[in-house]
C-alpha positions as CSV (number, residue, x, y, z in Angstrom):
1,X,-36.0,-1.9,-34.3
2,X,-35.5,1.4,-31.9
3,X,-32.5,2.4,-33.8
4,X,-33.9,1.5,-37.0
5,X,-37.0,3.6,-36.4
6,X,-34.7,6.7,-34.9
7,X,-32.9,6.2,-38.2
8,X,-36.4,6.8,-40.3
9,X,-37.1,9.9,-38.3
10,X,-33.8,11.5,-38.7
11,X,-33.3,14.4,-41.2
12,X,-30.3,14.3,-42.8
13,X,-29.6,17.9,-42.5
14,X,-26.4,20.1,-41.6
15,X,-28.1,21.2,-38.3
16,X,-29.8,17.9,-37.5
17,X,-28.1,14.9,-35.1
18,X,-28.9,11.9,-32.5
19,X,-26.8,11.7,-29.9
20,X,-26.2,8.4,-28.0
21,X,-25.3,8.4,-24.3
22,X,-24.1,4.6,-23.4
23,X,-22.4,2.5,-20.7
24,X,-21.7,-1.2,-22.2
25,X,-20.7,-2.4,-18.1
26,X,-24.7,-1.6,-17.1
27,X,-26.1,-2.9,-20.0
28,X,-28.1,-5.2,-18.0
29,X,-30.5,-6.5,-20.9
30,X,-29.6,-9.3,-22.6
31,X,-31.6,-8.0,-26.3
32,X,-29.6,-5.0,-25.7
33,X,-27.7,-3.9,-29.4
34,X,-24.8,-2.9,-27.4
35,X,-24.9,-5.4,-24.9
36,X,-24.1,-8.0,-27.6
37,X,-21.1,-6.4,-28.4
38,X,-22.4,-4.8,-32.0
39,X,-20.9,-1.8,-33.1
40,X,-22.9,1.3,-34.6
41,X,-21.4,0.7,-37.8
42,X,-23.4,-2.2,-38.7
43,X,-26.5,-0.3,-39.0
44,X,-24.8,2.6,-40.8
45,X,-23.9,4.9,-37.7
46,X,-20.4,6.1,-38.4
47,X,-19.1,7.6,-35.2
48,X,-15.2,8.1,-36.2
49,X,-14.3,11.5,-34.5
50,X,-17.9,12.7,-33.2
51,X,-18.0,10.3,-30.2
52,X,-16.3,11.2,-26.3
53,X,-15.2,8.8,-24.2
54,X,-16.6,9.6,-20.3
55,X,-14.3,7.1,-17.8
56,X,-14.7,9.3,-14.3
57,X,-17.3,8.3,-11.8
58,X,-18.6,10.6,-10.1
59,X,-21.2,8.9,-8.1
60,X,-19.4,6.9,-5.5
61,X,-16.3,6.6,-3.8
62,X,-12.8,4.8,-4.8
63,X,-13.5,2.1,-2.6
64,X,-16.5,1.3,-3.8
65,X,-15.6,2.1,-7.0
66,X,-12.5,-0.2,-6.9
67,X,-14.5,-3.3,-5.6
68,X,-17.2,-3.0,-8.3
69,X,-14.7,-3.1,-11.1
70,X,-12.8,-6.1,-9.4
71,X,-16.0,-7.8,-9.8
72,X,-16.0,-6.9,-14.1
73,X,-12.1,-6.7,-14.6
74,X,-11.2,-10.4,-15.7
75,X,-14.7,-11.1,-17.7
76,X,-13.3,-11.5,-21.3
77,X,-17.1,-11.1,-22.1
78,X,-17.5,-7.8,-20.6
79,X,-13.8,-6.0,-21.7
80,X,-14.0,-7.7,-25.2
81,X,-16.8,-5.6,-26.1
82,X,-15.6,-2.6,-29.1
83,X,-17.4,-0.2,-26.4
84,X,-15.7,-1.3,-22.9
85,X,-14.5,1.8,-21.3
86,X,-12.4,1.3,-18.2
87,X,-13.6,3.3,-15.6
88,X,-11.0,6.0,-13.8
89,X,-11.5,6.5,-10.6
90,X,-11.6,10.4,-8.6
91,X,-9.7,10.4,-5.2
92,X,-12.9,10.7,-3.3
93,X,-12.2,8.4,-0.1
94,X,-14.7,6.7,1.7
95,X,-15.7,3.7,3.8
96,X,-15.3,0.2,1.8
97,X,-18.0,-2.8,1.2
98,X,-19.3,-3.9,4.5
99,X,-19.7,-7.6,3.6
100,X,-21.6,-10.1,6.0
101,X,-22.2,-13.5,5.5
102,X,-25.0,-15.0,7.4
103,X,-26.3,-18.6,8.2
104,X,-30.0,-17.7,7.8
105,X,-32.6,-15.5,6.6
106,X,-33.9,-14.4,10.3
107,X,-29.9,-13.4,11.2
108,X,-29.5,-11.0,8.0
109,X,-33.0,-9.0,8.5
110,X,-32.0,-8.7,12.1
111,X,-28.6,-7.3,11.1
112,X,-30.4,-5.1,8.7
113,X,-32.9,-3.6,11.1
114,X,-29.8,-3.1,13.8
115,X,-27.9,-1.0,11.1
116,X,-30.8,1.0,9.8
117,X,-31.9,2.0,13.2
118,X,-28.0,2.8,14.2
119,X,-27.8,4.5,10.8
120,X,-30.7,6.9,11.5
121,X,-28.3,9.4,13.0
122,X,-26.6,10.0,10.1
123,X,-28.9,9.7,7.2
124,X,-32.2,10.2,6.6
125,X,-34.4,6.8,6.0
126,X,-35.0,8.3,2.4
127,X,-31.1,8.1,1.8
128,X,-31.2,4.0,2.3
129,X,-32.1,1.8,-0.5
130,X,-32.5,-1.9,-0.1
131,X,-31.3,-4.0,-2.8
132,X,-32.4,-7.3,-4.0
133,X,-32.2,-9.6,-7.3
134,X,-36.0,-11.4,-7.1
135,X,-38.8,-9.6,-5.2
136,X,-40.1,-12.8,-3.2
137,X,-36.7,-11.9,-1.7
138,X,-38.0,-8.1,-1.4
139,X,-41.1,-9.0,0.2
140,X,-39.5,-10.8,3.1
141,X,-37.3,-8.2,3.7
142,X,-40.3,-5.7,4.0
143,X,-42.4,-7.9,5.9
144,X,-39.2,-7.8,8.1
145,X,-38.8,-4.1,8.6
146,X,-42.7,-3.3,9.0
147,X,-42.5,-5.4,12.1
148,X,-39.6,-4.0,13.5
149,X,-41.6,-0.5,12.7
150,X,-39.0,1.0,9.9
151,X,-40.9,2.7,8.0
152,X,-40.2,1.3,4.6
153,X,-41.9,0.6,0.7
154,X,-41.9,-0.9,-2.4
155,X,-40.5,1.7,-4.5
156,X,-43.4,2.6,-7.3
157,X,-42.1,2.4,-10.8
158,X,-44.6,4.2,-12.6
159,X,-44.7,7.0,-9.9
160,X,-41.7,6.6,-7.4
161,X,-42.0,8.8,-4.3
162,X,-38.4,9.8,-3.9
163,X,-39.0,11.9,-0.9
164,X,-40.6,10.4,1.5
165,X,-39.1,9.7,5.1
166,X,-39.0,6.0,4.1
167,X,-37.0,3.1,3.6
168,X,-36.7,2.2,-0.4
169,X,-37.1,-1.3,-1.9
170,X,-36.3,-2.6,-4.9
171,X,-34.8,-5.1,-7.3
172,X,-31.6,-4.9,-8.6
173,X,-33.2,-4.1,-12.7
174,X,-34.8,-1.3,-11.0
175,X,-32.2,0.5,-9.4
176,X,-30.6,1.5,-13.0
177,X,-30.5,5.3,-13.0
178,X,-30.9,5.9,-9.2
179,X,-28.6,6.2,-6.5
180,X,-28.6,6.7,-2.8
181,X,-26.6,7.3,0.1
182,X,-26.6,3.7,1.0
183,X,-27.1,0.7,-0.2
184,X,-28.1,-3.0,1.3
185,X,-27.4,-5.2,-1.2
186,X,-28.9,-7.9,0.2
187,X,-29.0,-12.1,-0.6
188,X,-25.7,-12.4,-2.9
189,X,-26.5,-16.3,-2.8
190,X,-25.2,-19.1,-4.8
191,X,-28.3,-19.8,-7.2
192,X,-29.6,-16.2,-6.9
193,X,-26.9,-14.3,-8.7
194,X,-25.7,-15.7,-11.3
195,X,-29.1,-17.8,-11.8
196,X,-27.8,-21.0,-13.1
197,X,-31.2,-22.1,-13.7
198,X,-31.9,-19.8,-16.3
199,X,-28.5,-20.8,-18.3
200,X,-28.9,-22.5,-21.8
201,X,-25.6,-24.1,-22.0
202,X,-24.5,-22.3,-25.7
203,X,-25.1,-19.3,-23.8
204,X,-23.5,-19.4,-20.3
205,X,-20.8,-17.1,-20.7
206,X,-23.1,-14.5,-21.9
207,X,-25.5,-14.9,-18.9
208,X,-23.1,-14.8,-16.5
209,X,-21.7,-11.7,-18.0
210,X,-25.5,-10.2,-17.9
211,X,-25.8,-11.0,-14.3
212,X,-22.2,-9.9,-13.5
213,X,-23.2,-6.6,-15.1
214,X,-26.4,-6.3,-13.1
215,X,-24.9,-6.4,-9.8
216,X,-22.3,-4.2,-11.0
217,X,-25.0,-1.5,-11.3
218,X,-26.0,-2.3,-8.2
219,X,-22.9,-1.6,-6.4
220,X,-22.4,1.7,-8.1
221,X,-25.5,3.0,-7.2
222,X,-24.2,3.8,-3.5
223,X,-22.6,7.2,-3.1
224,X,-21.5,6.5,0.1
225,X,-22.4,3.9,2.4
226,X,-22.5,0.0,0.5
227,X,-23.6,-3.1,2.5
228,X,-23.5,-6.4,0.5
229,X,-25.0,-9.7,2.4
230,X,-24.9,-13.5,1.3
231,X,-27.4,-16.2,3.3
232,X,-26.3,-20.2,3.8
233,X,-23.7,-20.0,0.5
234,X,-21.9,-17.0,-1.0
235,X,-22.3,-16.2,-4.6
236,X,-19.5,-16.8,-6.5
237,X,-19.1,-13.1,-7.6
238,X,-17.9,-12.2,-3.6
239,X,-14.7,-13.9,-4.6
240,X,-14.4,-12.3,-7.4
241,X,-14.7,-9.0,-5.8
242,X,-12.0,-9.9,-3.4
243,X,-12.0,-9.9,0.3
244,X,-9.4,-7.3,0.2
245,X,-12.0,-5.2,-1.0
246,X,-14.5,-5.7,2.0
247,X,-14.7,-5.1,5.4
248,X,-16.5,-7.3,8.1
249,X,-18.3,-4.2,9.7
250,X,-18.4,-0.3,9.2
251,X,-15.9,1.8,10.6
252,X,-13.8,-1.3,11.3
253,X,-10.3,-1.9,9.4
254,X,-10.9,-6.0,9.8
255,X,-11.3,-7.1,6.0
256,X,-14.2,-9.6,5.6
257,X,-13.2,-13.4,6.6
258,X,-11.5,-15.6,4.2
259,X,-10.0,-19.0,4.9
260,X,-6.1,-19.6,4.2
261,X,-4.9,-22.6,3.5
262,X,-2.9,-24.6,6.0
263,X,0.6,-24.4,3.7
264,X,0.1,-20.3,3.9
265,X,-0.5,-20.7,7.7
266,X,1.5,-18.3,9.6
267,X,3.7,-18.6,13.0
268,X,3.2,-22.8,12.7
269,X,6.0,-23.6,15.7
270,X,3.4,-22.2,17.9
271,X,0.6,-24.6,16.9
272,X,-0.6,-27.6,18.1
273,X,-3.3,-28.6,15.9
274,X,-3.3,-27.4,12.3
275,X,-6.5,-28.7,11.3
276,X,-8.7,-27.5,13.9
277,X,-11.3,-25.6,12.8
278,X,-10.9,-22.5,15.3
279,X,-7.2,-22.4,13.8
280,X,-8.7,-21.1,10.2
281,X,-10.4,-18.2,11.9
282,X,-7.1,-17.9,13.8
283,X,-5.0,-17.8,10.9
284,X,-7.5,-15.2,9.1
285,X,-7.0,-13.0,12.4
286,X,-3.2,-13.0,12.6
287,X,-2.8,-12.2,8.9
288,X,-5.3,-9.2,9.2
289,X,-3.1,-8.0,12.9
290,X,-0.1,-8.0,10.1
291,X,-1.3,-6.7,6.7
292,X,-3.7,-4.3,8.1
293,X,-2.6,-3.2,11.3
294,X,1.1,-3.6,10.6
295,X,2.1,-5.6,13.7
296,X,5.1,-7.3,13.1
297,X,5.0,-11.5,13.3
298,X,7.3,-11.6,16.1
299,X,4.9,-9.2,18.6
300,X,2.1,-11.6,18.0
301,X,1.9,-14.9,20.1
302,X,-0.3,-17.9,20.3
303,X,-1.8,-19.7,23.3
304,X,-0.6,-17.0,26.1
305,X,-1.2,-18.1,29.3
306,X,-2.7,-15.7,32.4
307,X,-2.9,-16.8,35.4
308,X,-6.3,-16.2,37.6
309,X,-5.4,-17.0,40.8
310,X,-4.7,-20.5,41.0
311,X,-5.4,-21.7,37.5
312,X,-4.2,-21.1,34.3
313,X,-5.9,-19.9,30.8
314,X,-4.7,-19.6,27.4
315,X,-5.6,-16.7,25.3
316,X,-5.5,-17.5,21.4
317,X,-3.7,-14.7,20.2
318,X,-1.6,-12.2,22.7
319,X,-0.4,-8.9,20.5
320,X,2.6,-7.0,22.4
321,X,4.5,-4.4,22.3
322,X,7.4,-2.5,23.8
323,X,6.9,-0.5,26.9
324,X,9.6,0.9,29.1
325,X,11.7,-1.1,27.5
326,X,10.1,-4.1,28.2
327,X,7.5,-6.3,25.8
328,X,4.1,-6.3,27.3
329,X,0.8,-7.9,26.3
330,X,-1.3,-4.8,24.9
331,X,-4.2,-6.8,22.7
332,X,-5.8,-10.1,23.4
333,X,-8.1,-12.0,21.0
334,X,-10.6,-14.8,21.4
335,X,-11.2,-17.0,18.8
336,X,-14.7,-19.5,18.0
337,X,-15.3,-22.0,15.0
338,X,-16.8,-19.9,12.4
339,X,-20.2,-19.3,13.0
340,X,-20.7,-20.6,16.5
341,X,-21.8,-17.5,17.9
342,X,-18.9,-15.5,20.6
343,X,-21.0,-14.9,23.7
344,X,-18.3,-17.6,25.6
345,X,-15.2,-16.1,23.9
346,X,-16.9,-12.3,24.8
347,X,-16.8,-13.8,28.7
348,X,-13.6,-15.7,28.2
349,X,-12.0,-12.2,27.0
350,X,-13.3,-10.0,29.8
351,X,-11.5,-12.5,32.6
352,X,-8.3,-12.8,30.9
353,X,-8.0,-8.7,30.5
354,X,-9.0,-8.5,33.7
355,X,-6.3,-11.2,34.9
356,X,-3.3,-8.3,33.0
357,X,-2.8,-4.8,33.8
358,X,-1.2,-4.3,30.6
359,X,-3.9,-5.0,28.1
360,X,-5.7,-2.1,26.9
361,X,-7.6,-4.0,24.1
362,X,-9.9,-7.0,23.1
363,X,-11.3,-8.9,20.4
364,X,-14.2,-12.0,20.3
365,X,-14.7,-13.3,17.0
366,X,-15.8,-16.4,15.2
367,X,-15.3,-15.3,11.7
368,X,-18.8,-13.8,11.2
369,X,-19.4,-11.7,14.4
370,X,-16.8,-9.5,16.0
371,X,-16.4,-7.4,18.9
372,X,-14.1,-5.0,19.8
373,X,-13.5,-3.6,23.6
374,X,-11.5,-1.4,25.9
375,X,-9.8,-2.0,28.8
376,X,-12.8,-0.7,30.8
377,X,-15.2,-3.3,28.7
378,X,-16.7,-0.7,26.5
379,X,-17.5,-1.8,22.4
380,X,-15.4,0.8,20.4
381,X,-15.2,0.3,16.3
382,X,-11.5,-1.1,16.0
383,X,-8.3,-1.7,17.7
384,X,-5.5,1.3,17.1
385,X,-2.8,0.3,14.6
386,X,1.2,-0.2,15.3
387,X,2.1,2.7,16.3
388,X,6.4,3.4,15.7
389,X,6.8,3.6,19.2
390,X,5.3,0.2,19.6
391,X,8.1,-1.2,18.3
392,X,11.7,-2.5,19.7
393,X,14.6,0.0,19.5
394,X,16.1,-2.3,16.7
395,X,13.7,-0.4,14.4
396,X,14.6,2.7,12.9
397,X,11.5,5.6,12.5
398,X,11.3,7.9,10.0
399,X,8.4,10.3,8.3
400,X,8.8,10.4,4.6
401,X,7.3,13.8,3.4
402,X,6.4,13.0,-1.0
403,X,6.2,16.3,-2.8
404,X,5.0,14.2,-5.4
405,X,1.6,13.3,-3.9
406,X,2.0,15.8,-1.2
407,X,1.6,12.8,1.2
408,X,3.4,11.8,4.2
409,X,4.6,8.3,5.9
410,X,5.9,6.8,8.8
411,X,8.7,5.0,7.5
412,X,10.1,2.4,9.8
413,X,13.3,-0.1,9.2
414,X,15.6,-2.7,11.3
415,X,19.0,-0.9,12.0
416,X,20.8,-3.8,11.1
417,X,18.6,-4.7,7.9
418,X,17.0,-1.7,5.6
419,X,15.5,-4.2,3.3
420,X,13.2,-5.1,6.4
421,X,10.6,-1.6,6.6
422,X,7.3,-1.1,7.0
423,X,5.2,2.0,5.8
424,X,1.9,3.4,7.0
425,X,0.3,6.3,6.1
426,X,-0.1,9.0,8.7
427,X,-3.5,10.4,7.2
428,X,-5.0,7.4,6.7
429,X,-3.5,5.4,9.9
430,X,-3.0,2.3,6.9
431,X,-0.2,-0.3,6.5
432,X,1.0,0.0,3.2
433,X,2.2,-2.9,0.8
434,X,5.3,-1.3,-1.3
435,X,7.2,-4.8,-1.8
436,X,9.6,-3.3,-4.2
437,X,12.6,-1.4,-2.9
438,X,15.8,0.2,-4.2
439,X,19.1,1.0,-2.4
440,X,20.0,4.8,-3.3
441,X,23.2,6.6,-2.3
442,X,23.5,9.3,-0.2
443,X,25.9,11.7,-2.3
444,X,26.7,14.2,1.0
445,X,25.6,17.7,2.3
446,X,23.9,20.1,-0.3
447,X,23.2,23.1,1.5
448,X,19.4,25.2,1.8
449,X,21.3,28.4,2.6
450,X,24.5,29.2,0.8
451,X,25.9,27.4,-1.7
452,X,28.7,24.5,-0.4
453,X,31.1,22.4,-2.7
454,X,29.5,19.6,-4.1
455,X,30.5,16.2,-2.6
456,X,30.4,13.7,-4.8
457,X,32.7,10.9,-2.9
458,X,29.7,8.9,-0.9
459,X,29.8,5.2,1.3
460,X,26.0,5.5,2.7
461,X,23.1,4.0,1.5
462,X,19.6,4.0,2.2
463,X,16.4,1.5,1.0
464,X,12.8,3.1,0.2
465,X,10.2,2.0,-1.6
466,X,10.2,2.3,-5.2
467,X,6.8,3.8,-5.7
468,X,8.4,6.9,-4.1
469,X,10.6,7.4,-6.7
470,X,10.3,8.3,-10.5
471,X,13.0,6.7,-12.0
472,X,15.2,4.6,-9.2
473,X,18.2,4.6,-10.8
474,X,18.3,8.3,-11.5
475,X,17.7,8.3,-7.7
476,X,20.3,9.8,-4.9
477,X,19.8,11.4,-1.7
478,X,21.5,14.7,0.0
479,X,21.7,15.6,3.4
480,X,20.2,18.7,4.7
481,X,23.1,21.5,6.0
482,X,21.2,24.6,6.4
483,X,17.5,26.3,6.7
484,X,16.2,28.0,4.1
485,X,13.9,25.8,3.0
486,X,12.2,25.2,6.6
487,X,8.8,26.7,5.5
488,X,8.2,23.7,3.9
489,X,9.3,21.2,6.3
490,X,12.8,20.6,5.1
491,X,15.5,21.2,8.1
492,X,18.8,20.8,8.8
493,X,20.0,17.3,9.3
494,X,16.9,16.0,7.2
495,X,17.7,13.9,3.9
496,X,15.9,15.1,0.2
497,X,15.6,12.6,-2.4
498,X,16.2,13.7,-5.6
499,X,15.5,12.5,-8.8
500,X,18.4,13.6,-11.5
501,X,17.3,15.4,-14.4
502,X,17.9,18.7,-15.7
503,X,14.2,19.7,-17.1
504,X,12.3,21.0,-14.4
505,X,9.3,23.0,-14.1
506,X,8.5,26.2,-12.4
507,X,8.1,25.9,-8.2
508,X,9.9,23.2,-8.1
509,X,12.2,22.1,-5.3
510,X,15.8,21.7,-7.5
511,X,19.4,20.8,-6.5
512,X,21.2,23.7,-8.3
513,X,25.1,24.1,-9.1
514,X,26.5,27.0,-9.4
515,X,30.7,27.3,-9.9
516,X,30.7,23.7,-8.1
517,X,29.0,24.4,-5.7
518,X,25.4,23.2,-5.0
519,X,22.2,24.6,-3.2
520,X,18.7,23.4,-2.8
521,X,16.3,26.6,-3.7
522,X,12.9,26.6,-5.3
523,X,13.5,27.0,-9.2
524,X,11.5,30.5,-10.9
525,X,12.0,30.7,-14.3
526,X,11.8,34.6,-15.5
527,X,12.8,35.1,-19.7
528,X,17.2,34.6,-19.3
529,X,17.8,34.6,-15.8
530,X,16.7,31.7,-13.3
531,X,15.6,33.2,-10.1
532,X,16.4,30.5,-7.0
533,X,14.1,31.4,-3.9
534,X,14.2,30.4,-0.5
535,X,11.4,29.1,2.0
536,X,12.7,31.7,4.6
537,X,12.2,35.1,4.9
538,X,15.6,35.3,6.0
539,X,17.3,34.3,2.4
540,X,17.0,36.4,-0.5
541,X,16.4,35.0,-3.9
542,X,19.3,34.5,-6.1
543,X,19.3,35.4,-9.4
544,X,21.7,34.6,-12.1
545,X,21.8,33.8,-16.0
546,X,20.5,30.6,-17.0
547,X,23.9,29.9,-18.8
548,X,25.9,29.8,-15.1
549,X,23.4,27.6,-13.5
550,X,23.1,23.5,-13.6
551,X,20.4,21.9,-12.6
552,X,21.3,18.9,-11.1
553,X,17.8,17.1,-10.1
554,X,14.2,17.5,-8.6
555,X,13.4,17.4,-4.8
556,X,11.1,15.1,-4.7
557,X,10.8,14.1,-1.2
558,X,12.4,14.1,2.2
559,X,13.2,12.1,4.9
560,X,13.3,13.0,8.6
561,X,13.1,12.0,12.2
């Protein structure tokens, strides 16, 4: 009836229009026109070639962004719809989701209060929004934070006071068109989102859709900061998300618990009982010491004994690494059953450090609490990450300089077996899954000063990723024999990889041949001549007809110690 009656008021007129802003994914209303998936069309709107399609958020960061459209991406209902837009995501890095999972009510506005009062530092309490489906649920939380003196209020909807110094409240419908800073998103419960109650059963999918939609909104409205929280049983829109996605606590790498089942469970020879409960926290810790924090299988071992004086302990999970040419504990970790509280393991921890002179590191967890120390018993925010040096002398270590994301890697590889790397990136400090790999020959010398005679006769190889290349079988590599390309980081004795092709644009780093023989120069096109310049003020540029130069391929990265 709204567009019917916008219809009746519009003036069909040369300088007369409606325009229509919409977003189908937080269409949160189920008598929505566009939420049911009907097109303009069928109430005489023609939009063919007047409409704009708007896919950056701007709002909130990748990482957020990324785990809110993990939660949408498989719901046939939602991409189905003639006006789905897939949203493209701006390289605007942040922290991700901070998901905690909590056995009670009490436990979760405790954690609340801790992090708003720890929070206070940064942001003003006017930044911080707290997010929940039904307000019996709001209430409580309130209640909660009045008595811990937060200042705090239900957010008026008729005449919302933005600006003052307090803590906001409100339901997840009433967050549409507002954002903050940060966001609690708090009870993600089964039963609470999606609301199975309220499901006729010719109508589930649609629901579900609805309420999938409506915590999507809610997710997005963080700019920076998001919290999400579940109480007794998860919602079953967390796994959707993905616990790849989440983190179990601000500035912490640890992604949120998830159990593994016992035929995934890693380094087996070493235990004793499989079905124990402490070994599913276990097994959640040693996959997140290998995935995210890139220690290798064989540092990492189970049940280490220290010795206290005359008796003997066993610490779950030892981390070493090479020192002075030896292999030395350097992290130890104390496990609990999942939820069983880790005041014991936090007491457990401090002896056995104390018992090594090598540990710098510790870590108490049951799967819903963590703690992280130093060697002189202080909480920090995580453990450091493998570090090349941490590593056995079998292990090759290079940094991988990408002119085509202007990035850089440490690249790290058994002597003996290429295929077996690792890569992390430096600005970042993350561990980085590239499982697919290609062997590329290294063709010989080019040189970044005067031209040398190509050498196309070649028995080295070398294995990198294939996300670093454009095309990997037009891929070869060239070692380095000169310096004029040194103000850019390329050196003698380093290796470029090069992509072959002969189209290349200007500033470009090309492999150039001129009467057989080849030089790496930074490519200027100017009318009929092709002007090759040098990073080094000690070269000149070279500049010769187009018709006596080949261009043989693209820089488009380099390898070095």
């Amino acid at each position: 009836m709204q567009l019917e009656f916008l219809k009746c008021i519009y003036d069909n007129k040369k300088y007369s229009s409606i325009m229509f802003v919409a977003d189908n994914t937080q269409s949160i209303y189920s008598h929505s026109w566009l939420g049911k998936g009907r097109a303009f069309t069928t109430i005489g709107l023609d939009m063919s070639g007047k409409s704009r399609t708007l896919t950056k958020n701007y709002r909130t960061t990748t990482q957020i962004s990324s785990a809110a459209y993990k939660l949408i991406e498989n719901d046939e209902t939602i991409k189905n719809n003639v006006d789905f837009i897939k949203p493209s995501l701006l390289d605007r890095q942040g922290a991700p989701p901070t998901y905690k999972y909590f056995k009670d009510n009490l436990t979760q506005q405790n954690f609340i209060t801790h992090e708003i009062n720890h929070l206070k530092s940064d942001y003003k309490l006017s930044d911080i929004c707290i997010v929940a489906k039904e307000n019996r649920l709001l209430d409580s939380i309130l209640n909660g934070l009045q008595e811990a003196n937060i200042p705090c209020e239900l957010l008026n909807q008729t005449e919302p006071d933005f600006e003052s110094e307090k803590v906001k409240i409100v339901t997840m419908h009433s967050i549409k068109g507002l954002e903050f800073k940060v966001i609690f998103l708090i009870n993600l419960d089964e039963g609470v989102i999606p609301n199975n109650k309220i499901y006729d059963i010719d109508d589930e999918e649609t629901i579900e859709s609805e309420e999938r939609k409506l915590l999507y909104v809610g997710m997005t409205r963080a700019n920076e900061l998001l919290y999400m929280t579940s109480v007794n049983k998860p919602s079953k829109f967390i796994k959707d998300i993905g616990f790849n996605n989440l983190r179990l606590r601000r500035d912490c790498s640890i992604r949120a618990f998830q159990s593994i089942g016992i035929p995934n469970y890693l380094l087996t020879e070493q235990i004793m009982d499989v079905n124990s409960k402490e070994e599913v926290i276990r097994q959640w810790m040693i996959k997140e010491l290998n995935e995210t924090y890139g220690y290798p299988l064989d540092l990492i071992e189970l049940e280490y004994q220290v010795q206290q004086f005359s008796n003997s302990g066993y610490v779950d999970i030892a981390v070493d690494i090479y020192f002075n040419g030896q292999v030395v504990p350097y992290l130890f970790i104390e496990i609990k059953r999942f939820g069983s509280g880790i005041e014991t393991a936090m007491k457990q921890l401090k002896s056995y450090m104390q018992a090594n002179n090598y540990v710098r590191y510790g870590i108490a967890t049951d799967g819903i609490d963590i703690i992280v120390i130093n060697r002189e018993e202080e909480v920090i925010n995580d453990i450091p990450r493998c570090q090349p040096n941490f590593l056995p002398q079998t292990k090759e270590q290079k940094i991988f300089h990408s002119f085509k994301t202007n990035r850089q890697f440490h690249y790290s590889f058994e002597k003996n077996d290429e295929e077996n790397y690792s890569v992390q990136d430096i600005e970042t400090d993350l561990m980085l899954d590239y499982p697919d790999s290609y062997k590329i020959p290294v063709l010989g010398n080019v040189a970044a000063g005067i031209p040398i005679t190509v050498n196309t006769e070649y028995d080295q190889y070398i294995t990198l990723p294939t996300e670093w290349m454009i095309k990997p079988q037009n891929t070869f590599a060239l070692r380095v024999n000169g310096d004029s390309m040194s103000g850019i980081g390329i050196n003698k004795g380093n290796i470029v990889i090069v992509n072959r092709q002969d189209h290349v644009a200007n500033g470009d780093i090309v492999i150039a041949v001129i009467d057989q023989e080849a030089t790496m120069k930074k490519f200027m096109s100017m009318g009929d001549t092709i002007l090759l310049i040098s990073e080094n003020p000690a070269y000149e540029p070279i500049q010769m007809q187009r018709e006596d130069i080949v261009i043989n391929g693209k820089v488009i990265g380099v390898l070095k110690d």
